[in-house]
N, C-alpha and C positions, 0 to 999 in steps of 0.2 A: 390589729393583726391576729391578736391571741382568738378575737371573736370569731376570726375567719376559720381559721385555722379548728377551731371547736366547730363548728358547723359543720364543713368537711367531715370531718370526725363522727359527725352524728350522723352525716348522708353513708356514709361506709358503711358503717353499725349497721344503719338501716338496710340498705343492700347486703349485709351480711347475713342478719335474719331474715329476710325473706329468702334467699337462697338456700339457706340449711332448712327452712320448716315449712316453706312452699311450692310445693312438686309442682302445682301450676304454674309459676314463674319459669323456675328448670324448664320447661315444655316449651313454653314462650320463648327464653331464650335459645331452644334447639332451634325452633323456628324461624328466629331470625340469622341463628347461626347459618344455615340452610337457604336463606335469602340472602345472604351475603357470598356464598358460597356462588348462587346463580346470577349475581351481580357482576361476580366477577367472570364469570364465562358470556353473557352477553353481549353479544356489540350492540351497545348503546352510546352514548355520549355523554361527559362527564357529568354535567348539570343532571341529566334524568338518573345516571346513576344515585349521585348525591341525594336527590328528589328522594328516591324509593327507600335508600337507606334512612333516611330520616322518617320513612312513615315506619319503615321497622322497627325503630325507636319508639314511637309511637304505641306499639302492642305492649309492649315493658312501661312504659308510663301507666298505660291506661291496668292493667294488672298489681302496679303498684298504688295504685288508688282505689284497685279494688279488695285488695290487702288490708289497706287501712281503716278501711271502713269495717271491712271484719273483724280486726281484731279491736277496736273502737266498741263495736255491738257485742262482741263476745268478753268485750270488759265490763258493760253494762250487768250481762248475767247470762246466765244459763237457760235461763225460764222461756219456753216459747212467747213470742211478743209480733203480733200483727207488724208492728212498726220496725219491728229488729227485721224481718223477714223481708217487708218492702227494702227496706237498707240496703240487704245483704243483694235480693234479686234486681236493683240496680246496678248495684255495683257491679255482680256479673252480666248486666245488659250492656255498662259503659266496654267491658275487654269485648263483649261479643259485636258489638256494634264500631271498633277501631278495628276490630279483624276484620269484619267484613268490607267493613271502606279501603284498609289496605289493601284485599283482594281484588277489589271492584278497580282500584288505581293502579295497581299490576297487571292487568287484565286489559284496560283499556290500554294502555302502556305499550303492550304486546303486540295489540292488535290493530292500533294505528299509529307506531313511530315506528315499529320492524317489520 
């Protein structure tokens, strides 16, 4: 239980610092704030609700991994590095690439169940 209990503890931390040192996160989360917001004014049906909110979820994982990777390469050093750089432009292909699929499934969403 203590082990659990400390992991916990480490996922907070973790969502702590990215929230205080990453403005892209804050963003992300206005965004889903904002999608939750329109969730609830929609008439939709619970399951699709549920559906969309979970891909809104989705955007904060996928920024959360792109966080990690960051500061992983930016632990490594300073120094420009071809390989730090592909890293780094992954890791913002993966948040640019769940936003778009969230949008694309919002979209479809809209336009053939309402």
């Amino acid at each position: 239980m203590k082990r659990l209990i400390k992991a916990f503890g480490n996922s907070f931390a973790g969502l702590a610092v990215v929230w205080r040192e990453e403005q892209a996160f804050r963003l992300d989360c206005l965004l889903v704030c904002l999608g939750a917001v329109l969730l609830a004014v929609l008439d939709l049906s619970v399951g699709i609700k549920i559906g969309l909110a979970f891909s809104l979820g989705l955007i904060l994982i996928a920024e959360l991994i792109n966080t990690a990777v960051e500061k992983v390469v930016d632990r490594i050093g300073s120094e420009y590095n071809e390989l730090s750089k592909h890293a780094k432009d992954i890791g913002s292909a993966i948040v640019m690439m769940t936003i778009g699929l969230v949008i694309a499934l919002w979209v479809a969403v809209l336009i053939f169940v309402m």
